[in-house]
N, C-alpha and C positions, 0 to 999 in steps of 0.2 A: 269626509274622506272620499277620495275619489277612487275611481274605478278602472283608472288607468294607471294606476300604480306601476310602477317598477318594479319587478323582482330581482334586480342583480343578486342580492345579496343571497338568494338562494343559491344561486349556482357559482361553482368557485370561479376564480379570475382565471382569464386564461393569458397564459404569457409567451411569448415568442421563445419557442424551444432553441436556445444556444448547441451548435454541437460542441461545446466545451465538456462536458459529462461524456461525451460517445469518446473521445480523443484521451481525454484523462484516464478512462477506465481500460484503453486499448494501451497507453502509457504505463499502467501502475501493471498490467499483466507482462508484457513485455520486459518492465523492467527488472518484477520479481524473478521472471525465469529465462531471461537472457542476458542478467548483467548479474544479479543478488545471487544465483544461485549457481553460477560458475565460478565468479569470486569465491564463494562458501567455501566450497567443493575444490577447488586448488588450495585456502589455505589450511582446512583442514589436511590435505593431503600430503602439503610438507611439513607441515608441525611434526606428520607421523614417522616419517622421511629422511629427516633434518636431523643433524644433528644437536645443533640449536634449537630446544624445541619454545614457545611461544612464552614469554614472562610471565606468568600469573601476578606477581607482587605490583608490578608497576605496565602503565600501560603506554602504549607509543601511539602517537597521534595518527601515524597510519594503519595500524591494525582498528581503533575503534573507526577511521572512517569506515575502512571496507568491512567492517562486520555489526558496526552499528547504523553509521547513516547511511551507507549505501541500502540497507534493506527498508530502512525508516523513509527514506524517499518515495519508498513504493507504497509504503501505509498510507502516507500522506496524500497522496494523490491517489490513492484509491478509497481511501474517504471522502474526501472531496468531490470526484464523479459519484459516488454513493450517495452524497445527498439528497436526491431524492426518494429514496427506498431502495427496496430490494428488486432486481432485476424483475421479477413478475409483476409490480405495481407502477414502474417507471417508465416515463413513455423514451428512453432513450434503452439504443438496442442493446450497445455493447456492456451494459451494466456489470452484467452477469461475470463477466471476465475480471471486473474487480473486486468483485462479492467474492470470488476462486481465489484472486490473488491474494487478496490483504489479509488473511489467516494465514498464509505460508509467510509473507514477507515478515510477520508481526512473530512469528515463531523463530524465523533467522533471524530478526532484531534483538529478541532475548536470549537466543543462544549465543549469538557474540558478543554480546554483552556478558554474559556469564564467563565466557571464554577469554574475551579483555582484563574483568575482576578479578579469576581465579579461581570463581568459584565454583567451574567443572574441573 
């Protein structure tokens, strides 16, 4: 055995930080609460309004975008900058902004979705 061994394998790989994760997580925050949560917020507000108020039985392809994929967009890409942990373990800064966002967005994605169904 020699004594000049390599120890890479002690220490983890290091890999050239992408800022794809800082962009993503400043995307998935922005999206939740300047695009997902105005949408929300308007169309609950003429369901209320309206005399029409929102179909429960059958669903129209533009209400599930704006109250399901619109807020699912921001889950999505805020997991995805999340892959590397949680903002205190991640060596990208903006983490944290999608660790905040992706529990609000993932709550308006089931609430319109309930809201599309019927079943509020």
């Amino acid at each position: 055995m020699s004594r000049e061994a390599l120890l890479n394998y002690a220490t983890p790989p290091q890999y050239p930080q992408a800022p794809r994760a800082n962009w993503l997580a400043v995307f998935s925050f922005f999206w939740t609460f300047a695009v997902a949560a105005p949408v929300m917020i308007h169309v609950l507000r003429a369901g209320d309004g309206n005399t029409v108020p929102l179909r429960p039985p059958g669903v129209s392809s533009l209400e599930f975008l704006l109250l399901v994929i619109n807020p699912a967009v921001a889950v999505l890409s805020g997991y995805v900058a999340t892959e590397r942990g949680a903002p205190w373990d991640s060596p990208y800064r903006a983490t944290g902004l999608a660790v905040c966002a992706v529990p609000v967005a993932w709550v308006m994605a089931v609430a319109g979705a309930m809201l599309c169904f019927g079943i509020v």
